[in-house]
C-alpha positions in Angstrom: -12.6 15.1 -11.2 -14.0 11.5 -11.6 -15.6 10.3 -8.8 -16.3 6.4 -8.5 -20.4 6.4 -7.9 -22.2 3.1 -5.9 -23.7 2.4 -9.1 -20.5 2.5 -11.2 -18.4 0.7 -7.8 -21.4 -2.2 -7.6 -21.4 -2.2 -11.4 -17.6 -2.9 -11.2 -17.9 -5.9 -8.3 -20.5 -7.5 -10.9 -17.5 -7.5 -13.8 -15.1 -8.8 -11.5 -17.5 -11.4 -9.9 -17.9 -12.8 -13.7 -14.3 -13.6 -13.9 -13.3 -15.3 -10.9 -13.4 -19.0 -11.6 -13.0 -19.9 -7.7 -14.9 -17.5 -5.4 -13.8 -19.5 -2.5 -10.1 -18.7 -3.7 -10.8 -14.8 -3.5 -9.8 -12.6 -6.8 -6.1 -14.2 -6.1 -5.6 -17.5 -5.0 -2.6 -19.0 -3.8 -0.9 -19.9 -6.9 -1.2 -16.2 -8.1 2.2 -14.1 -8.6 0.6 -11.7 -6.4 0.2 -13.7 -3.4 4.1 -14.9 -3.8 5.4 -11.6 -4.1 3.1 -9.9 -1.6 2.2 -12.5 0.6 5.0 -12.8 3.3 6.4 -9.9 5.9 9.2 -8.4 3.7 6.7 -6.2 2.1 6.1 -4.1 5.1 9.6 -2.9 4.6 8.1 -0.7 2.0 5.5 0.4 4.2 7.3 3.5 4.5 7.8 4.7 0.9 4.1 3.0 0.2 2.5 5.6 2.7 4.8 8.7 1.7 4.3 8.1 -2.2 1.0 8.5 -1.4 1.1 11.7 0.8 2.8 13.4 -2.1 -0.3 13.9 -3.9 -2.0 16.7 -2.2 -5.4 15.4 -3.1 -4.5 12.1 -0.6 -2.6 14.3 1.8 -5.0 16.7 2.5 -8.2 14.0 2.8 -6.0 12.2 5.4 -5.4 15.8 6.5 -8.8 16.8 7.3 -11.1 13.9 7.8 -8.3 11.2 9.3 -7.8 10.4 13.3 -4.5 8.9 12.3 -2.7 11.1 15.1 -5.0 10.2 17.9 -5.0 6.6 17.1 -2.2 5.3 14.8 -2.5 2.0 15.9 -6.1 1.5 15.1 -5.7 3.4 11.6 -3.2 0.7 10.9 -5.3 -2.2 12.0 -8.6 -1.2 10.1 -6.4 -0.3 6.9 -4.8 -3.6 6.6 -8.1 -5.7 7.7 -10.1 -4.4 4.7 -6.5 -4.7 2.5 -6.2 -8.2 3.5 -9.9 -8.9 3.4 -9.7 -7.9 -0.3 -6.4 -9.6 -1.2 -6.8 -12.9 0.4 -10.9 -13.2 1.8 -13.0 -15.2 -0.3 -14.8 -13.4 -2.7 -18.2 -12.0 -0.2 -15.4 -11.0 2.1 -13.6 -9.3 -0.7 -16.4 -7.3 -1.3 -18.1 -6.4 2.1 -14.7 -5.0 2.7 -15.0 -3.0 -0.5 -18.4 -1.8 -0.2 -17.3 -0.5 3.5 -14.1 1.3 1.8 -16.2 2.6 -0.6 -18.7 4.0 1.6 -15.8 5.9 3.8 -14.8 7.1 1.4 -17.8 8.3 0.0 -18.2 11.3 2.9 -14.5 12.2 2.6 -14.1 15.4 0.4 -13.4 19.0 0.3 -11.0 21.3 -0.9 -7.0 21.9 -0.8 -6.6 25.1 0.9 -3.4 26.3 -0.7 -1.3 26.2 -3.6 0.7 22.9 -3.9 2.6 22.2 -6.9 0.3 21.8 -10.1 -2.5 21.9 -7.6 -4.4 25.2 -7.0 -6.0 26.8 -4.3 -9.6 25.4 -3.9 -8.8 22.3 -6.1 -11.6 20.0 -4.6 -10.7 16.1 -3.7 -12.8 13.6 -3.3 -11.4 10.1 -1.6 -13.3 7.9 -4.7 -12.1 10.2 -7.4 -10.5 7.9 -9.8 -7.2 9.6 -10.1 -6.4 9.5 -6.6 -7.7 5.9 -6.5 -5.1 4.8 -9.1 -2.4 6.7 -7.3 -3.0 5.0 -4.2 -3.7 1.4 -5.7 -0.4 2.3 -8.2 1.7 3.2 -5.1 1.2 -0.3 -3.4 2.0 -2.4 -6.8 4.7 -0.3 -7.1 6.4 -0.6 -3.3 5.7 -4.7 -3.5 8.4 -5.0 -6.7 10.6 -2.0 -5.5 10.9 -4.9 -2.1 11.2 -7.2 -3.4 13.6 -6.9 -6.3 15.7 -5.0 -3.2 15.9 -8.4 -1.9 15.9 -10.5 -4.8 16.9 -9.1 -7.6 15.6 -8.6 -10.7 12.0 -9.7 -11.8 11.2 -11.2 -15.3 9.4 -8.5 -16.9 7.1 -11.2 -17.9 6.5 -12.0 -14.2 5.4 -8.4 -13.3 3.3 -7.7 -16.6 1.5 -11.3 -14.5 1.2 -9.1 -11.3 0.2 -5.9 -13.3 -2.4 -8.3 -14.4 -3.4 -9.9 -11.4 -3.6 -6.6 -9.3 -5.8 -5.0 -11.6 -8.5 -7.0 -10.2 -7.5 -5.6 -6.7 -8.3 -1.7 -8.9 -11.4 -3.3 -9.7 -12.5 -3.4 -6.1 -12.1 0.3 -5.8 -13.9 0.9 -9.0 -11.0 2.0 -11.1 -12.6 1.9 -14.7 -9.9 -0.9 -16.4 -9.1 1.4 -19.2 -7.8 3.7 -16.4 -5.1 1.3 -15.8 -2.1 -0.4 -16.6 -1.9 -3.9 -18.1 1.9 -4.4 -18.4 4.7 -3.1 -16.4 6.6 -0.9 -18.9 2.8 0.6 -19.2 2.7 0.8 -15.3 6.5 2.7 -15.1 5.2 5.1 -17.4 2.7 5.7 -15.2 4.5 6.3 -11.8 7.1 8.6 -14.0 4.4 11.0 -15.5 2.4 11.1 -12.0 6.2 11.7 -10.2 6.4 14.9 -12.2 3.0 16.3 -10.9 3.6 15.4 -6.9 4.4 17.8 -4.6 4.6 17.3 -0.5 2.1 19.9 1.1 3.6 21.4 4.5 0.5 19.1 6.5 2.1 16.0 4.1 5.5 16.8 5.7 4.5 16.5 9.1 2.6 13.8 8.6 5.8 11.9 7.4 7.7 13.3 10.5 4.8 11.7 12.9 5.0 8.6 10.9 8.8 8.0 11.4 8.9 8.8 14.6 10.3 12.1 14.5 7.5 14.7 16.7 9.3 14.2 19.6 12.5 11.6 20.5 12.5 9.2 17.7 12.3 5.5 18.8 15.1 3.2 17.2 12.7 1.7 15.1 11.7 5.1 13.7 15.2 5.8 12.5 15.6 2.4 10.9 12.0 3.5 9.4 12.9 6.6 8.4 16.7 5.2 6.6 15.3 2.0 4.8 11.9 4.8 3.9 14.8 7.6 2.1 16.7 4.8 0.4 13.8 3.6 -1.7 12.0 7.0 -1.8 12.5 8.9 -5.5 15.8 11.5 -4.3 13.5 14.4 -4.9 10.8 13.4 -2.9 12.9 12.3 0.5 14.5 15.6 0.0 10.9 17.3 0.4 9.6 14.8 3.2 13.0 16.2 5.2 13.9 12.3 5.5 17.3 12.5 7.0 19.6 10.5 4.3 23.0 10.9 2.9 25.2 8.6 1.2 26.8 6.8 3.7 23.1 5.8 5.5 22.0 4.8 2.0 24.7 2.2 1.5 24.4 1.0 5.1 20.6 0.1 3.5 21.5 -1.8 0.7 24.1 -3.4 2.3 21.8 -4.5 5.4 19.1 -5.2 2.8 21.4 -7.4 1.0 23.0 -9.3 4.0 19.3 -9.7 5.3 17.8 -11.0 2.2 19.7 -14.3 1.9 19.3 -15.4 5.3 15.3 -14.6 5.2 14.9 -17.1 2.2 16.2 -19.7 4.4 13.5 -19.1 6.9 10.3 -21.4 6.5 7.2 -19.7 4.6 4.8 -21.0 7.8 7.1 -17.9 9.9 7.1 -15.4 7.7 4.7 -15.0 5.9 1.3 -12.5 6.4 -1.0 -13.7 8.8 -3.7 -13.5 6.6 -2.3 -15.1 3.9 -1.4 -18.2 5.7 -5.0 -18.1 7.3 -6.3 -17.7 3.6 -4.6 -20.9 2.7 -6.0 -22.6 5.5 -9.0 -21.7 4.9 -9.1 -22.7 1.0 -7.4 -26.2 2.6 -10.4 -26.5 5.2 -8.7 -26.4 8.5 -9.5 -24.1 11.1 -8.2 -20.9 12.0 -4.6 -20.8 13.7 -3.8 -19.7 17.5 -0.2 -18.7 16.1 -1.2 -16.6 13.0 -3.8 -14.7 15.1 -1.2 -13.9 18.0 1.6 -13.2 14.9 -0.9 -10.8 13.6 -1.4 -8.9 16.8 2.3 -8.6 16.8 2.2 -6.8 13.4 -0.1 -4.7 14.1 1.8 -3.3 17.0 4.7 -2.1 14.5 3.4 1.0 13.9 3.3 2.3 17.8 7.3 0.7 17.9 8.3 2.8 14.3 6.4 6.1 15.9 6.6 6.3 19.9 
């Protein structure tokens, strides 16, 4: 195990600070790839498969496991998560960082050990939430679910135009503290990635229930959990939705595609100012100098509120 120290995470910050041209922009800016393919509301249709993916590594599911209120206070979990996420994709570059440094130190007094055999994983394997490996999962996951969406809905990407993201997002690892030659730098390098790490995952029993609380399933499942749990299955890997216990058969697969691709046309024709992430339209804003917006704050609000709807 590799964990990410302060010294090697401030270390990091300091490379990353040296090769941002416009700190005011943040480590993105609006004419990155990354903030046109991840920077409107389809991309929390992958929520799902973003979160599960990472559950399926016992390191992450047990961390979450033992040291996460997630149960207690799922809509709070959601609304810290995506503040420091959106703090580090679109915040300038301090806020970028503060919101690192704070991750970082979290996740600096979660550790321990799995208690069981899981897979490739023994009994007493110790995890550590800054180990590198299970940084790069997580980071790896969410590259991932933003192309599996959006290719859903679009089609196809120019491999060109994702080894640009690959690029791009690498500076998002950097936050974490990811050592660069720990990561991708095209996609074919990145899909070689996700296939080797697919072979080690395995969902630990407290992974499953997890996913079963997260869908909406520990007691009567909300309409917005099943629609969860059927768009989740369909871009899942088969064996994994099989070990989650995501409810999924052929006929609910095609109803996603086909909804998918009934949706997808009609949300293109929908102005960017409506759909796309609060933070990112308050990001642009911001870079433009005009104040903060009433709507995007109240839109916000709304979003976060998604996750009590999806699990009751």
């Amino acid at each position: 195990m590799t964990v990410v120290t302060r010294e090697q995470h401030e270390a990091a910050l300091a490379a990353l600070a040296r090769v941002i041209p416009e700190p005011r922009e943040g480590i993105l800016g609006p004419r990155s790839v990354a903030w046109r393919l991840g920077g409107d509301l389809a991309v929390f249709l992958g929520g799902g498969r973003a979160a599960l993916l990472q559950l399926a590594h016992p390191m992450v599911a047990y961390a979450i496991d033992h040291h996460s209120r997630t149960r207690a206070d799922i809509a709070g979990r959601f609304q810290r998560t995506f503040r420091h996420v959106f703090a580090m994709v679109f915040g300038d570059l301090d806020e970028a960082f503060r919101a690192a440094r704070r991750v970082h130190a979290i996740h600096s007094r979660i550790l321990g050990t799995i208690p069981i055999t899981i897979g490739s994983f023994r009994a007493g394997t110790p995890y550590h939430a800054n180990d590198v490996d299970a940084l790069r999962w997580v980071y790896a996951t969410l590259v991932d679910t933003t192309i599996a969406v959006r290719e859903r809905l679009d089609g196809a990407l120019p491999p060109a135009l994702k080894d640009t993201y690959i690029g791009e997002m690498n500076r998002f690892a950097a936050l974490f503290g990811i050592p660069a030659d720990r990561l991708a730098h095209t996609w074919s390098a990145h899909e070689s990635y996700m296939t080797s790490t697919y072979a080690e995952l395995a969902v630990a029993p407290c992974a499953r229930e997890m996913a079963m609380f997260l869908v909406g399933r520990e007691g009567h499942q909300p309409p917005a959990g099943r629609v969860a749990e059927a768009i989740t299955a369909s871009l899942l890997p088969p064996r994994l939705a099989h070990e989650f216990d995501l409810r999924s058969s052929r006929a609910s697969a095609l109803g996603v595609r086909a909804a998918l691709a009934a949706f997808a046309p009609m949300y293109r024709r929908v102005p960017h100012a409506l759909v796309a992430i609060p933070a990112c339209s308050e990001a642009a804003r911001r870079i433009a100098g005009r104040p903060p917006s009433r709507f995007a704050a109240w839109r916000e609000r709304q979003l976060f509120g998604i996750s009590g709807r999806v699990t009751g």
